[in-house]
OpenMM code with the backbone's topology and positions (N, CA, C; nanometers):
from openmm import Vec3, app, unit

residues = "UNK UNK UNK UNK UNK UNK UNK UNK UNK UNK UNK UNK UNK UNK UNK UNK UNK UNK UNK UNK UNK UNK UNK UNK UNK UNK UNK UNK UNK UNK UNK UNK UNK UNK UNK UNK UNK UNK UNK UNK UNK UNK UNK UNK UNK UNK UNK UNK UNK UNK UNK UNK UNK UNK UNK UNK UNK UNK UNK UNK UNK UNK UNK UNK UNK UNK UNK UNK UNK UNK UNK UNK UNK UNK UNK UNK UNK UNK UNK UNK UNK UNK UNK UNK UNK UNK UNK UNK UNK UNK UNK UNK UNK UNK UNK UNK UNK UNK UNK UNK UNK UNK UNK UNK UNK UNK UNK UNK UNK UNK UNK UNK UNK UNK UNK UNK UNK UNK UNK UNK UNK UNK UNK UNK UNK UNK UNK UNK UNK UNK UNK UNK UNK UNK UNK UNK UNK UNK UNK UNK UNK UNK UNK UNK UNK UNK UNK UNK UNK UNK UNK UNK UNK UNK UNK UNK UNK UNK UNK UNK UNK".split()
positions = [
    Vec3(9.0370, 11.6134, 7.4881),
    Vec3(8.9407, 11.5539, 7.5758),
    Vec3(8.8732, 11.6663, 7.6546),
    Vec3(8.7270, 11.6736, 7.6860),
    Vec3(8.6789, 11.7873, 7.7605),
    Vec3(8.6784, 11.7659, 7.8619),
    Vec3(8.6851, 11.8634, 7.9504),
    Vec3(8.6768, 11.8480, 8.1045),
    Vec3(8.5307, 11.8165, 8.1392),
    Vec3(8.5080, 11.7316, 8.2235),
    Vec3(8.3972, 11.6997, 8.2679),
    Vec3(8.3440, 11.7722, 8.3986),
    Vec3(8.2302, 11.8576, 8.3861),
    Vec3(8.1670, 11.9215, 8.5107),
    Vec3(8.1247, 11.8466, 8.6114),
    Vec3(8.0545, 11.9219, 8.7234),
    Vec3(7.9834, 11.8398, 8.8330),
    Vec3(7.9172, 11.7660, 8.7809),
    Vec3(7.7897, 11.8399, 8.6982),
    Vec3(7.6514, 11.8266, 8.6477),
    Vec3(7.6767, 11.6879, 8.4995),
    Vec3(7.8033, 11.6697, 8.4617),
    Vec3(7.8374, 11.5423, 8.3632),
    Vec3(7.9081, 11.4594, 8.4794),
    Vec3(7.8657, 11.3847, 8.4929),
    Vec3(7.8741, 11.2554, 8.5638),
    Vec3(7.9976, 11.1295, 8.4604),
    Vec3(8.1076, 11.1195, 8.4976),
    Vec3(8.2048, 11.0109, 8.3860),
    Vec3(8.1192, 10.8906, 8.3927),
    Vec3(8.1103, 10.8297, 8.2933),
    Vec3(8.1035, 10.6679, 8.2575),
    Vec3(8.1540, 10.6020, 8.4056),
    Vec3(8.1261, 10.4981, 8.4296),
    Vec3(8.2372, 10.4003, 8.5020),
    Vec3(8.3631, 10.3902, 8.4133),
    Vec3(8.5072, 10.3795, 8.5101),
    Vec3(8.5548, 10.3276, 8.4300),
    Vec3(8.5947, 10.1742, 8.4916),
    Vec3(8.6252, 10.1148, 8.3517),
    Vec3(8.6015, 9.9693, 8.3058),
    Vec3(8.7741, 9.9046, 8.2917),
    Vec3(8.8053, 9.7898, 8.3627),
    Vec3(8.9197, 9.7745, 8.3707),
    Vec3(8.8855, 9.6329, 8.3519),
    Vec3(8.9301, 9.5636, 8.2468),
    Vec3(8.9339, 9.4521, 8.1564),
    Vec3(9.0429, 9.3679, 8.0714),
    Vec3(9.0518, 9.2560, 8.0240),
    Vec3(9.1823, 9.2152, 7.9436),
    Vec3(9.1687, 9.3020, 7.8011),
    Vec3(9.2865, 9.3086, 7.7299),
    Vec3(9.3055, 9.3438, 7.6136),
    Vec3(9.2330, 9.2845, 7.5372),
    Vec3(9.1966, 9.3175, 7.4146),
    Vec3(9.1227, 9.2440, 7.2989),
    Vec3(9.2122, 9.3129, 7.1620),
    Vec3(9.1775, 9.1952, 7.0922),
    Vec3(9.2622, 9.2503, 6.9487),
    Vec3(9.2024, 9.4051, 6.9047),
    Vec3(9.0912, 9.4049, 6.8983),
    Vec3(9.0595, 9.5105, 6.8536),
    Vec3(9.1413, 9.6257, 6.9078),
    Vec3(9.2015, 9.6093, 7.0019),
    Vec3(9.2262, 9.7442, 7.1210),
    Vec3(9.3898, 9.7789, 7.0464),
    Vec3(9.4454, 9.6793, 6.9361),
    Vec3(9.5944, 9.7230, 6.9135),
    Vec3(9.6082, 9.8860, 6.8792),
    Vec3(9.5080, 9.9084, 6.7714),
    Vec3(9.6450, 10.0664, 6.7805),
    Vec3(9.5754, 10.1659, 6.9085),
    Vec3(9.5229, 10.1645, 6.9712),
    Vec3(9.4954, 10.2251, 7.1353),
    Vec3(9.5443, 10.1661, 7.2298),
    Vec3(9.5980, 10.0589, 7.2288),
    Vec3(9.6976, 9.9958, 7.2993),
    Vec3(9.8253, 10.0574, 7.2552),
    Vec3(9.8355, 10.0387, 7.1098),
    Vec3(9.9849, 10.1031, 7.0678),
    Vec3(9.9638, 10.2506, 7.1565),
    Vec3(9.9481, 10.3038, 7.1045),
    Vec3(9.9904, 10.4884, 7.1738),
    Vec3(10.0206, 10.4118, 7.3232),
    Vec3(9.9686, 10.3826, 7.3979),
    Vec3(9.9714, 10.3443, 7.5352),
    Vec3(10.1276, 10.2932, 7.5575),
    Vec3(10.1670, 10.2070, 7.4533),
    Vec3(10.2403, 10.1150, 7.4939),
    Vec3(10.3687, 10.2239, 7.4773),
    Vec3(10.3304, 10.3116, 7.3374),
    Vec3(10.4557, 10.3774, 7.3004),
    Vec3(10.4717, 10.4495, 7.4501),
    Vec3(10.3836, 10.5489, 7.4723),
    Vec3(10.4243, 10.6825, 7.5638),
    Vec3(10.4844, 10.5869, 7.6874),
    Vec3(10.4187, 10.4553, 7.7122),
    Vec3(10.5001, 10.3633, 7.8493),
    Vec3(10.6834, 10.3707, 7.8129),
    Vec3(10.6943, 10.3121, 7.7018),
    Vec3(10.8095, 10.3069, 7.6350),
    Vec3(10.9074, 10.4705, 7.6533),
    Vec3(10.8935, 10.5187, 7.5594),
    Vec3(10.9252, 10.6666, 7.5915),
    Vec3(10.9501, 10.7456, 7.7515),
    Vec3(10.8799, 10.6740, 7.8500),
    Vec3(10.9166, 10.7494, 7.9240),
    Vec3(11.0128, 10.6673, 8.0026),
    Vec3(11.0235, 10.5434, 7.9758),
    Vec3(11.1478, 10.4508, 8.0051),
    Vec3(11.3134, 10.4942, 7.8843),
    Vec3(11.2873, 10.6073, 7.8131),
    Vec3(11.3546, 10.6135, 7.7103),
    Vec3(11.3644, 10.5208, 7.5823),
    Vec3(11.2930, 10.5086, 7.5825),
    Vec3(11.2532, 10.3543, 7.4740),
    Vec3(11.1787, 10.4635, 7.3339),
    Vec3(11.2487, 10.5697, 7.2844),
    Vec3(11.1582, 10.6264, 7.1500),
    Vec3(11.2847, 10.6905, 7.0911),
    Vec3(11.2244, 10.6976, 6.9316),
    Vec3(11.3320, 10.7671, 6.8654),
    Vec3(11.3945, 10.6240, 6.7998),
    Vec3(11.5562, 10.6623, 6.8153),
    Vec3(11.6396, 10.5470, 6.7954),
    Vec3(11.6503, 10.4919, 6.8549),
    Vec3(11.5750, 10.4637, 7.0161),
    Vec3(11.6346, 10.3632, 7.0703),
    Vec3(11.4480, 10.2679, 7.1037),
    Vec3(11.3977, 10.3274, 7.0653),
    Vec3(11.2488, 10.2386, 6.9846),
    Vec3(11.2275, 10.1192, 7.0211),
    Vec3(11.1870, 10.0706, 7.0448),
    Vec3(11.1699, 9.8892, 7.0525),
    Vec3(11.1356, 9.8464, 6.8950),
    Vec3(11.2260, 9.7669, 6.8667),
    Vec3(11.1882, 9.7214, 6.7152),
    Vec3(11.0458, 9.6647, 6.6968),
    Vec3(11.0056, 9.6932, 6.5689),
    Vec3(10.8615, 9.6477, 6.5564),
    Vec3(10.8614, 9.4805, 6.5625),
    Vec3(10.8902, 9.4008, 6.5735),
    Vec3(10.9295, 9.2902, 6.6105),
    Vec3(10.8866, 9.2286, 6.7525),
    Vec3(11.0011, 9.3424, 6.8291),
    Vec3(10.9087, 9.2938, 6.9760),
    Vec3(10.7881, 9.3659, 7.0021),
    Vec3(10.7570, 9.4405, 6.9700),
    Vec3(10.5913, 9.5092, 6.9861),
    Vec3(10.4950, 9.4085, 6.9499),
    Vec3(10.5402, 9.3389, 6.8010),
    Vec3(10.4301, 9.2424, 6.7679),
    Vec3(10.3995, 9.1431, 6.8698),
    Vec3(10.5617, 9.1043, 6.9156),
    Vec3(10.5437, 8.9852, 6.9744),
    Vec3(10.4817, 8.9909, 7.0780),
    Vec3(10.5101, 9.1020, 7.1822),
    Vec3(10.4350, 9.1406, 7.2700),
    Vec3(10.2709, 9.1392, 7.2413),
    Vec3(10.2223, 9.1900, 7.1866),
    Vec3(10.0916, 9.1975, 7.1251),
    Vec3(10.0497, 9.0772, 7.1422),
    Vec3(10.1158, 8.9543, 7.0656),
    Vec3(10.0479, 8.8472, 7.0382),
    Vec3(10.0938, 8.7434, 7.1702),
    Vec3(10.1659, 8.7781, 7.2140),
    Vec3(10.1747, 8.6692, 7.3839),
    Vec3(9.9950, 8.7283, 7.4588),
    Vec3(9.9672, 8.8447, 7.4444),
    Vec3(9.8529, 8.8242, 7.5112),
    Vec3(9.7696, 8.7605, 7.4963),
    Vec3(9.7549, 8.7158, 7.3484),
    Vec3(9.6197, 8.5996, 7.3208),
    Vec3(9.6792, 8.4602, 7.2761),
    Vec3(9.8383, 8.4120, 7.3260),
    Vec3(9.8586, 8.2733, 7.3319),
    Vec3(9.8085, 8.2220, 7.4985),
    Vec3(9.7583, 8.1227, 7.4785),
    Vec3(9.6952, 8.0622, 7.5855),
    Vec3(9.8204, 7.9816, 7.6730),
    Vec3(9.9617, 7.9603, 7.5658),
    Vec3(10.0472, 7.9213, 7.5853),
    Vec3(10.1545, 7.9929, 7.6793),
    Vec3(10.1221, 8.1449, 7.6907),
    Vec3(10.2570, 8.2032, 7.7210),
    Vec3(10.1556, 8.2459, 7.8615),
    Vec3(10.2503, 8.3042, 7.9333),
    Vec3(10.1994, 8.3411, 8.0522),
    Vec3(10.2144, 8.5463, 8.1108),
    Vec3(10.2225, 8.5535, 7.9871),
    Vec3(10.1626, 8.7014, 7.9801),
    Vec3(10.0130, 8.7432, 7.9550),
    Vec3(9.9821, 8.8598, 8.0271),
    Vec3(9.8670, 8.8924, 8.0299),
    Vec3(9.8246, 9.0665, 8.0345),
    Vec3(9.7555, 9.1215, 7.9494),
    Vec3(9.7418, 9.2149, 7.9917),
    Vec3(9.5684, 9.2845, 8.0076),
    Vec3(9.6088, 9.4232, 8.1180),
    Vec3(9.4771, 9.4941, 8.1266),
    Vec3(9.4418, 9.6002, 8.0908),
    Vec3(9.3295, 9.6476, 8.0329),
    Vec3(9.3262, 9.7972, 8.0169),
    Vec3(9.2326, 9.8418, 8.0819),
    Vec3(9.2416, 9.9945, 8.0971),
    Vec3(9.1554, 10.0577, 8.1986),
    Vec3(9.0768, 10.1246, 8.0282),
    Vec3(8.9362, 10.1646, 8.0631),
    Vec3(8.8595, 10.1853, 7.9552),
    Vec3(8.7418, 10.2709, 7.9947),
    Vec3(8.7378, 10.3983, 7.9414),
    Vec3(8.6013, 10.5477, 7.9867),
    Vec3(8.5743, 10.5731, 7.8930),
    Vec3(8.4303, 10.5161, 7.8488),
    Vec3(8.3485, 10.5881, 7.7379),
    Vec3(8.4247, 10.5227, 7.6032),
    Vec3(8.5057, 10.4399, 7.5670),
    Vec3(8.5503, 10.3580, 7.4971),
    Vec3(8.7018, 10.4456, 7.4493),
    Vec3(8.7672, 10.4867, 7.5369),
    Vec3(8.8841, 10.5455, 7.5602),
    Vec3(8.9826, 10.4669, 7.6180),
    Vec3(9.0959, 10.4011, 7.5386),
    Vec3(9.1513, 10.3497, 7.6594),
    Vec3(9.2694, 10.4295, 7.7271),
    Vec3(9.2745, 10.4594, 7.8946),
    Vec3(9.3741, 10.5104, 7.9565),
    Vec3(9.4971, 10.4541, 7.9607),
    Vec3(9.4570, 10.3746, 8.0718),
    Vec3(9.6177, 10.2941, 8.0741),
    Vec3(9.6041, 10.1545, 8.0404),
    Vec3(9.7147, 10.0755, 8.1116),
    Vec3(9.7726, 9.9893, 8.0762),
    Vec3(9.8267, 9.9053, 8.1760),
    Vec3(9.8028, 9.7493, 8.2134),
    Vec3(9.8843, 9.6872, 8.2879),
    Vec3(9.9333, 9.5336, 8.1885),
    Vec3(10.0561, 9.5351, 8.1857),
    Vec3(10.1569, 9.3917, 8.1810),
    Vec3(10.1891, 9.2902, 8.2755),
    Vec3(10.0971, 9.1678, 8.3040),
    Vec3(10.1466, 9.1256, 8.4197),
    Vec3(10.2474, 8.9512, 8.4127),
    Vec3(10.2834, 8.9016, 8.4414),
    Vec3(10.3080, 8.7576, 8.3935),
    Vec3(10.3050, 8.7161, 8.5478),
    Vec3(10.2964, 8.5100, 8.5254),
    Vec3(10.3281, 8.4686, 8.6159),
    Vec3(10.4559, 8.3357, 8.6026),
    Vec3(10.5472, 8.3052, 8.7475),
    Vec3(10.6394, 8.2923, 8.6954),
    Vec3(10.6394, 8.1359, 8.8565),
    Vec3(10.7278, 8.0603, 8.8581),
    Vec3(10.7419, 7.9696, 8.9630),
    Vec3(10.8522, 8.1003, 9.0821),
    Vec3(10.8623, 8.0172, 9.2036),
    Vec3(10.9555, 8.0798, 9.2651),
    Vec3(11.0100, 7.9921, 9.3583),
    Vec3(11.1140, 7.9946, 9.4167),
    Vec3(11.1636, 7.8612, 9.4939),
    Vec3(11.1360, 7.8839, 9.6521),
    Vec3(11.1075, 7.9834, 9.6863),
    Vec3(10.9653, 7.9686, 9.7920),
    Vec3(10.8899, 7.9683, 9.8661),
    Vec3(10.8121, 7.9365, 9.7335),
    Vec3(10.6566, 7.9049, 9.7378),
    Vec3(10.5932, 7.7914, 9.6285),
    Vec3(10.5158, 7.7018, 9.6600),
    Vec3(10.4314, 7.6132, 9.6015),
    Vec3(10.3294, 7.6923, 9.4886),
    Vec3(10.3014, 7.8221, 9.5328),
    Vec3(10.1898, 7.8884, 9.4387),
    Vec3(10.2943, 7.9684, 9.3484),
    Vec3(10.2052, 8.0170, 9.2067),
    Vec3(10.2470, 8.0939, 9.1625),
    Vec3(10.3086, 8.2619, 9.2016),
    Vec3(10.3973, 8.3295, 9.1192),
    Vec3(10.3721, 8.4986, 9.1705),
    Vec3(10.3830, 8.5297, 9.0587),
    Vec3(10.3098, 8.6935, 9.0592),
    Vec3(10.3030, 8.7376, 8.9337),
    Vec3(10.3576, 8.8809, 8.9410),
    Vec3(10.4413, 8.9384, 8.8443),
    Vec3(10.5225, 9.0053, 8.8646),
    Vec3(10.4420, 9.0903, 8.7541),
    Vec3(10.4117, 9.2209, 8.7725),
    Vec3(10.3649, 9.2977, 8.7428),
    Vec3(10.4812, 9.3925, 8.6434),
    Vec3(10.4963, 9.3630, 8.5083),
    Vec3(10.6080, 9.4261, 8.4265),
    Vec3(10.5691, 9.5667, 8.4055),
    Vec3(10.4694, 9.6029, 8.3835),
    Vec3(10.4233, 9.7307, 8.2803),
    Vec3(10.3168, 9.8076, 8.3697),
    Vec3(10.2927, 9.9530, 8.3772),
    Vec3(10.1767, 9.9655, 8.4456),
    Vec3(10.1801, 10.1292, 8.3763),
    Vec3(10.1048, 10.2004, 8.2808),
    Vec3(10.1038, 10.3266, 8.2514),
    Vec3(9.9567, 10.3804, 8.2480),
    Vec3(9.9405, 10.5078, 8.2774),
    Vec3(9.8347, 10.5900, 8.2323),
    Vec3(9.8413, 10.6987, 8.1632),
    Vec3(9.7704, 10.7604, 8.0939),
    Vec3(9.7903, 10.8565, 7.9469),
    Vec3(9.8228, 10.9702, 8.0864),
    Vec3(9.8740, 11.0445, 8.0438),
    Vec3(9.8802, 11.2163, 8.1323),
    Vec3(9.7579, 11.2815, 8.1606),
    Vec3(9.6963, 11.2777, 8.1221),
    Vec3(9.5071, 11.2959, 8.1158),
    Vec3(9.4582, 11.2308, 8.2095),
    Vec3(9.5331, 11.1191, 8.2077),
    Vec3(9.4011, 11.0355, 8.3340),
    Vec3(9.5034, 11.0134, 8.4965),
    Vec3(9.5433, 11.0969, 8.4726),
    Vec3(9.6841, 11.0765, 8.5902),
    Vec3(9.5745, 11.1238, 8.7296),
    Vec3(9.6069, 11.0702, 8.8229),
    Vec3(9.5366, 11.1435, 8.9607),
    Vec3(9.4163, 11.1207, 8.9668),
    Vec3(9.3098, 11.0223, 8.8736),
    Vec3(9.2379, 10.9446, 8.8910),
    Vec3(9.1442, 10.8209, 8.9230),
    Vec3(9.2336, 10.8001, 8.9821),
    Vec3(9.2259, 10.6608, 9.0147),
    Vec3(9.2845, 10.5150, 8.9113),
    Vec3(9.3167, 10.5607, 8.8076),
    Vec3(9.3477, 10.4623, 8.6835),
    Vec3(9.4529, 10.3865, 8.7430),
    Vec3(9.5554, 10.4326, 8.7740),
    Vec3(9.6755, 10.3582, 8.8124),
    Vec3(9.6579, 10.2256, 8.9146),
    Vec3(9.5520, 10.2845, 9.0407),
    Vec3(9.5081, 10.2237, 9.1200),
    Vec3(9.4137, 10.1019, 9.0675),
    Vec3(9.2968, 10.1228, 8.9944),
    Vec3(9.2087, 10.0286, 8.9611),
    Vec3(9.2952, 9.9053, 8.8962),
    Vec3(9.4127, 9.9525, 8.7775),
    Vec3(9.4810, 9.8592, 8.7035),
    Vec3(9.5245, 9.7646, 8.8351),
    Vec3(9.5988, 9.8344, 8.8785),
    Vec3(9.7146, 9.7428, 9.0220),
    Vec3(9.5741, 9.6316, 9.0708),
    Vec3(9.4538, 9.7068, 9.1325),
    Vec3(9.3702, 9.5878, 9.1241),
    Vec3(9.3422, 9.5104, 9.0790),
    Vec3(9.3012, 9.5048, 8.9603),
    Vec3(9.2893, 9.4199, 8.8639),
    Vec3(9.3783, 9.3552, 8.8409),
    Vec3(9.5046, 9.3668, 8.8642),
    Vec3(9.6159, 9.2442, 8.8827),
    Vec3(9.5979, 9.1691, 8.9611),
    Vec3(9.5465, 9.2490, 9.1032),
    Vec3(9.5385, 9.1653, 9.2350),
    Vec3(9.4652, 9.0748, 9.1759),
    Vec3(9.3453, 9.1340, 9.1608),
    Vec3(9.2150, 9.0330, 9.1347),
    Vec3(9.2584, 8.8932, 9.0076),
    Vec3(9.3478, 8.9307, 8.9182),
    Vec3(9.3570, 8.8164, 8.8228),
    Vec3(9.4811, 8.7138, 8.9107),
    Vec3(9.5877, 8.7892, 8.9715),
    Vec3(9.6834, 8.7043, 9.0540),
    Vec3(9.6074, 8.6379, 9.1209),
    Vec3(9.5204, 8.6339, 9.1971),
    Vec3(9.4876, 8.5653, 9.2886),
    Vec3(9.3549, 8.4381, 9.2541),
    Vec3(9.3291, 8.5084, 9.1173),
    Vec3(9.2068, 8.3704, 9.0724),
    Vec3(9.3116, 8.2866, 8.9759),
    Vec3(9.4259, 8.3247, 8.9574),
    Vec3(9.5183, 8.2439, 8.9069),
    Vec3(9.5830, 8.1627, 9.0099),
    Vec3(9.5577, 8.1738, 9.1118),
    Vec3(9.6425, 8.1552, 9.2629),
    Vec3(9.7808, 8.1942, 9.3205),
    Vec3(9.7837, 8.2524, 9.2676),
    Vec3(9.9135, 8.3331, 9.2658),
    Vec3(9.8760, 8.4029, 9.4036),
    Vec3(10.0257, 8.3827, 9.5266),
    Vec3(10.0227, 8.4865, 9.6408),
    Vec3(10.0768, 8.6026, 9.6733),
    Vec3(10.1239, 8.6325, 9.5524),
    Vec3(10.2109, 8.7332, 9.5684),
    Vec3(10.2142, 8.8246, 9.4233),
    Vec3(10.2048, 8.9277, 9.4127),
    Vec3(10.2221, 9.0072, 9.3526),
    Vec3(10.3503, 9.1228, 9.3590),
    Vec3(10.4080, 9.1907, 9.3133),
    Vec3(10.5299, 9.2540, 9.2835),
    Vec3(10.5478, 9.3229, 9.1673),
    Vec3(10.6380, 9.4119, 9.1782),
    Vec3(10.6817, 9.4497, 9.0385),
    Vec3(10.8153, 9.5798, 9.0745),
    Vec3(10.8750, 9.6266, 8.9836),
    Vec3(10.9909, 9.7613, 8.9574),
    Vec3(10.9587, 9.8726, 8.9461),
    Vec3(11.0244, 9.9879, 9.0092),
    Vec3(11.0069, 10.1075, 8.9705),
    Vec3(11.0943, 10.1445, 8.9811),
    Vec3(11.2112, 10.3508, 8.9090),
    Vec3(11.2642, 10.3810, 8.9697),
    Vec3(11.2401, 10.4336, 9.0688),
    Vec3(11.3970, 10.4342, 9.1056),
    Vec3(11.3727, 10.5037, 9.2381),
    Vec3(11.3106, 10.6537, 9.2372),
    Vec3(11.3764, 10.7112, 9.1435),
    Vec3(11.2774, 10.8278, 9.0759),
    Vec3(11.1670, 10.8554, 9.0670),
    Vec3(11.1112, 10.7838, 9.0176),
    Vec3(10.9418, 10.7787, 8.9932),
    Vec3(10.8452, 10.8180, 9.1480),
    Vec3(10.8971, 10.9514, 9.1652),
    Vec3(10.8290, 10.9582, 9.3178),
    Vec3(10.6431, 10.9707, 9.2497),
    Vec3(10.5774, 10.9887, 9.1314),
    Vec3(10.4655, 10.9983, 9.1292),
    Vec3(10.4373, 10.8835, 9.1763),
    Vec3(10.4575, 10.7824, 9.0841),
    Vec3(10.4029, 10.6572, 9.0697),
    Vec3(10.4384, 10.5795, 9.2240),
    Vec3(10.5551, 10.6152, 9.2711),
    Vec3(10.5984, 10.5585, 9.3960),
    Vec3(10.5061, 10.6096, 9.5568),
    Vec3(10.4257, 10.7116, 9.4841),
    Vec3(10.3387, 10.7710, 9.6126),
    Vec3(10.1838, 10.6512, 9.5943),
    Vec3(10.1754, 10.6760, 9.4715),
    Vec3(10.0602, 10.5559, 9.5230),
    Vec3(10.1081, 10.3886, 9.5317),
    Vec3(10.2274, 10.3838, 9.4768),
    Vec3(10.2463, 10.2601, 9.5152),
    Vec3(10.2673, 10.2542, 9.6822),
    Vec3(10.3312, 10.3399, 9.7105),
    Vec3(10.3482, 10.2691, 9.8826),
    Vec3(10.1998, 10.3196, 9.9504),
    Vec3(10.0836, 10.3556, 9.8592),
    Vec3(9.9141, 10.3344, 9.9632),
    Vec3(9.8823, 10.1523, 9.9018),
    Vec3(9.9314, 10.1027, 9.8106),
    Vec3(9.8883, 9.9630, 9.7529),
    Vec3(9.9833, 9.8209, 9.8276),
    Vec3(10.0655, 9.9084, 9.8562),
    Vec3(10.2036, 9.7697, 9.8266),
    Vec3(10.2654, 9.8000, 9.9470),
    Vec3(10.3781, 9.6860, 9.9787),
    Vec3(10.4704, 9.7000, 10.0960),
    Vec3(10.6141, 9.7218, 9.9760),
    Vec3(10.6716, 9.8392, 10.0502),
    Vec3(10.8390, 9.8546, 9.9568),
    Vec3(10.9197, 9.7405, 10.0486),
    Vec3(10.9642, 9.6794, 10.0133),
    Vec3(11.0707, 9.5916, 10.1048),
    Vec3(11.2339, 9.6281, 10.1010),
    Vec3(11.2807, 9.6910, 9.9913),
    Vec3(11.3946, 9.7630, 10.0397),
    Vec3(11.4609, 9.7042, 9.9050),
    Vec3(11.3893, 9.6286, 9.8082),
    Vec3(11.5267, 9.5213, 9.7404),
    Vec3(11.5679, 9.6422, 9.6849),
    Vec3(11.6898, 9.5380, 9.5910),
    Vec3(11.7891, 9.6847, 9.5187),
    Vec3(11.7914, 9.5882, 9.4074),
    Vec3(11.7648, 9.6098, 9.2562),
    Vec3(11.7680, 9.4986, 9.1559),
    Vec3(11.8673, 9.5477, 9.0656),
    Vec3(11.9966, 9.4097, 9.0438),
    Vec3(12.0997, 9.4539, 8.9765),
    Vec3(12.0416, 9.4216, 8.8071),
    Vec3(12.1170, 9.4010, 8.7274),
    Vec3(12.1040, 9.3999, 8.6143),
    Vec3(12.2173, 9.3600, 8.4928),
    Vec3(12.2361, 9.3106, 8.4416),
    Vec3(12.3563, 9.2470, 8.3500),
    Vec3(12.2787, 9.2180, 8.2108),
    Vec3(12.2967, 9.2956, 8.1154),
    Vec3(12.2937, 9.2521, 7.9953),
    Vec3(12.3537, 9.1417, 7.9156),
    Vec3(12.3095, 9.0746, 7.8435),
    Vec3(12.3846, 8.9958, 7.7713),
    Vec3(12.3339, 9.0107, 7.6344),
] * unit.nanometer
topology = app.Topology()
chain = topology.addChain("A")
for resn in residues:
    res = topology.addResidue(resn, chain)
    for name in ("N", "CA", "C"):
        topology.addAtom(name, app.Element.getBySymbol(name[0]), res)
């Protein structure tokens, strides 16, 4: 990718739902998200759930949704969001699963615009609340999350079955 001067001005970038067309530029996206959760190699997500994933975005039935951020017909990142009941509240919340940007577009605003664009779809969905996980690690991602979000302190256990 070239670096862009003063005098080249970027595209807008464009933060929108997925479209079929977008699968294998979605794939790379989804992999490097994966991978840096340790999810590559042998421990991979079977092609199975990738599909399935894929195709919950265009059932009207399921309540997954996703966004991509998009420059010059590039796509950067990536947001996963669903919405779910909660006991309460009367409105929906939508819990924000997935949120990546390529290494290239890091420190650009990408991360930020996606998180919007959740806001903006949570809330024409009516949804009051928005949320989502990080590690505790993740001090990149955790610096712009606490300019977007309130940290509230939870601690989330976990049990496989």
């Amino acid at each position: 990718m070239e670096a862009h001067t003063p005098a080249e001005p970027r595209s807008a970038l464009i933060i929108r739902p997925v479209r079929p067309a977008d699968f294998p530029a979605w794939s790379v996206l989804w992999a490097g998200y994966n991978a840096f959760y340790g999810r590559s190699g042998p421990t991979a997500l079977a092609p199975a759930i990738i599909e399935t994933t894929w195709s919950r975005f265009f059932n009207d039935h399921e309540p997954v949704h996703a966004l991509v951020a998009e420059r010059d017909g590039e796509l950067l990142g990536l947001a996963h969001f669903l919405f779910h009941r909660n006991t309460i509240l009367i409105e929906p919340i939508c819990y924000m699963q997935d949120l990546f940007t390529l290494d290239t577009a890091r420190g650009q605003g990408v991360g930020r615009r996606l998180i919007e664009g959740v806001y903006a779809s949570a809330a024409q969905a009516g949804a009051t609340r928005v949320y989502w996980h990080t590690r505790e690690t993740n001090s990149t991602a955790r610096a712009l999350y606490d300019q977007v979000a309130e940290f509230p302190g939870s601690v989330v256990y976990v049990k496989h079955l």
